[in-house]
Kinemage of the C-alpha trace (Angstrom):
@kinemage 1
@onewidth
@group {chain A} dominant
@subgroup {mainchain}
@vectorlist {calphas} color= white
{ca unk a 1} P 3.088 -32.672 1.651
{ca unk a 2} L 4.742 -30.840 4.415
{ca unk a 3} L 7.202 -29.003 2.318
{ca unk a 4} L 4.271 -27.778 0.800
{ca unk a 5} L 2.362 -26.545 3.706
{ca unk a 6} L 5.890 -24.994 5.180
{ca unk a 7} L 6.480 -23.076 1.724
{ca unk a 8} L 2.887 -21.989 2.332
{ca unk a 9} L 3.519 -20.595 5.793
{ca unk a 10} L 6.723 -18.887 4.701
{ca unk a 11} L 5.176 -17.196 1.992
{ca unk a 12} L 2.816 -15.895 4.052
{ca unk a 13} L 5.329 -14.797 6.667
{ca unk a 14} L 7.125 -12.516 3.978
{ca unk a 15} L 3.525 -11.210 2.571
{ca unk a 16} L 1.918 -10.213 5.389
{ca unk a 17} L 3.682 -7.956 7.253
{ca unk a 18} L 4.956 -6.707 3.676
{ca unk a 19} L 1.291 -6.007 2.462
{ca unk a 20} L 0.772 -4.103 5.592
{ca unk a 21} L 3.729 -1.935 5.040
{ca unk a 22} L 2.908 -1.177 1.649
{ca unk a 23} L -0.697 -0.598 2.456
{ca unk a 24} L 0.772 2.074 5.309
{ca unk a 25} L 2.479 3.620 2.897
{ca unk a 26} L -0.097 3.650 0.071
{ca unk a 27} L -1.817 7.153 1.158
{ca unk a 28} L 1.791 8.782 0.895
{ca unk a 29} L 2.982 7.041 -2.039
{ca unk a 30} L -0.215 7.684 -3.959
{ca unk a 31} L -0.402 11.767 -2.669
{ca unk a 32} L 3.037 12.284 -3.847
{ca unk a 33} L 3.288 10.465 -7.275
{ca unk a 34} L -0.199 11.579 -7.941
{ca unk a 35} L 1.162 15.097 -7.623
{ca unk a 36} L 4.457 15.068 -9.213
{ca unk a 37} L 2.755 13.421 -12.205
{ca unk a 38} L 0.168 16.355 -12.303
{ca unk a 39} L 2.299 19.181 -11.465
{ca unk a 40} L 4.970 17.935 -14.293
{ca unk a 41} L 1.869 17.896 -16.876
{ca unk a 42} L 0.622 21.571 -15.709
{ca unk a 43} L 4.322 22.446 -16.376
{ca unk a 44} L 5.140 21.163 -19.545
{ca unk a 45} L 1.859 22.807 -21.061
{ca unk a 46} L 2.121 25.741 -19.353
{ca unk a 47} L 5.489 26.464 -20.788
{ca unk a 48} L 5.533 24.604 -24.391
{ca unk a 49} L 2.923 26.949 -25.548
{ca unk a 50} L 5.333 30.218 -24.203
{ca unk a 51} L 8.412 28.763 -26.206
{ca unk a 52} L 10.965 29.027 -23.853
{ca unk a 53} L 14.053 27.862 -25.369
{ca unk a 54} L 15.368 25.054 -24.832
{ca unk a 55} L 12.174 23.763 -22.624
{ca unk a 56} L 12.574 19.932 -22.067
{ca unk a 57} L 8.954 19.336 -23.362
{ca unk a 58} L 9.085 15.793 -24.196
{ca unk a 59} L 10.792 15.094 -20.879
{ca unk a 60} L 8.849 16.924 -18.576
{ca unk a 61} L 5.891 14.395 -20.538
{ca unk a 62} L 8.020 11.444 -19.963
{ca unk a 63} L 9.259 11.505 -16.735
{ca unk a 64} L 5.114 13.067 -15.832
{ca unk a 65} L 3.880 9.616 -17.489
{ca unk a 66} L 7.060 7.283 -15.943
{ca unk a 67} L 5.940 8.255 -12.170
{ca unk a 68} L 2.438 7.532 -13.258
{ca unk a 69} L 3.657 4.103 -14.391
{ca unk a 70} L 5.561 3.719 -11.022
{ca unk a 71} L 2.451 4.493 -8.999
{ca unk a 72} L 0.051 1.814 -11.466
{ca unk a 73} L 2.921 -0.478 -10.583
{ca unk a 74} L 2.752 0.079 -6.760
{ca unk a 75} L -0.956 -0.326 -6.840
{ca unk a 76} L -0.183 -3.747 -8.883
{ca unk a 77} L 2.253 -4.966 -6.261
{ca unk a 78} L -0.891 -3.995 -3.630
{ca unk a 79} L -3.078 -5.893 -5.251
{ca unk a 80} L -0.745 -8.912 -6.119
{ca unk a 81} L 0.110 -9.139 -2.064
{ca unk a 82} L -3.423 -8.978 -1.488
{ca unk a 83} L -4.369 -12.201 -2.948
């Protein structure tokens, strides 16, 4: 029983100041992926339709969707700590 309730407290010694780093950090993390992810969109269909040679169209879409996945992922790990 006291294992238990010293697993408990140790847990909550890692999560707490962790959650409130994270949640520090969440206004920066969110501007910036938020923006990468939109700016590499505007620039992949801004330049596919031009045909520039040799335009990396499907990564520009890739890596635009990956840091989209990264942010849903930090918002996860928010929410997860939160509980």
């Amino acid at each position: 029983m006291d294992s238990r309730k010293a697993e408990v407290a140790a847990w909550q010694c890692v999560r707490l100041p962790l959650l409130v780093f994270l949640g520090v950090l969440e206004p920066v993390v969110d501007f910036v992926a938020s923006s990468l992810a939109l700016i590499g969109l505007l620039m992949a269909f801004f330049w596919w339709p031009l045909g520039v040679p040799h335009f990396p169209f499907v990564l520009m879409l890739g890596m635009s969707i990956g840091v989209g996945a990264v942010l849903a992922a930090y918002q996860a790990i928010l929410r997860a700590l939160a509980r």
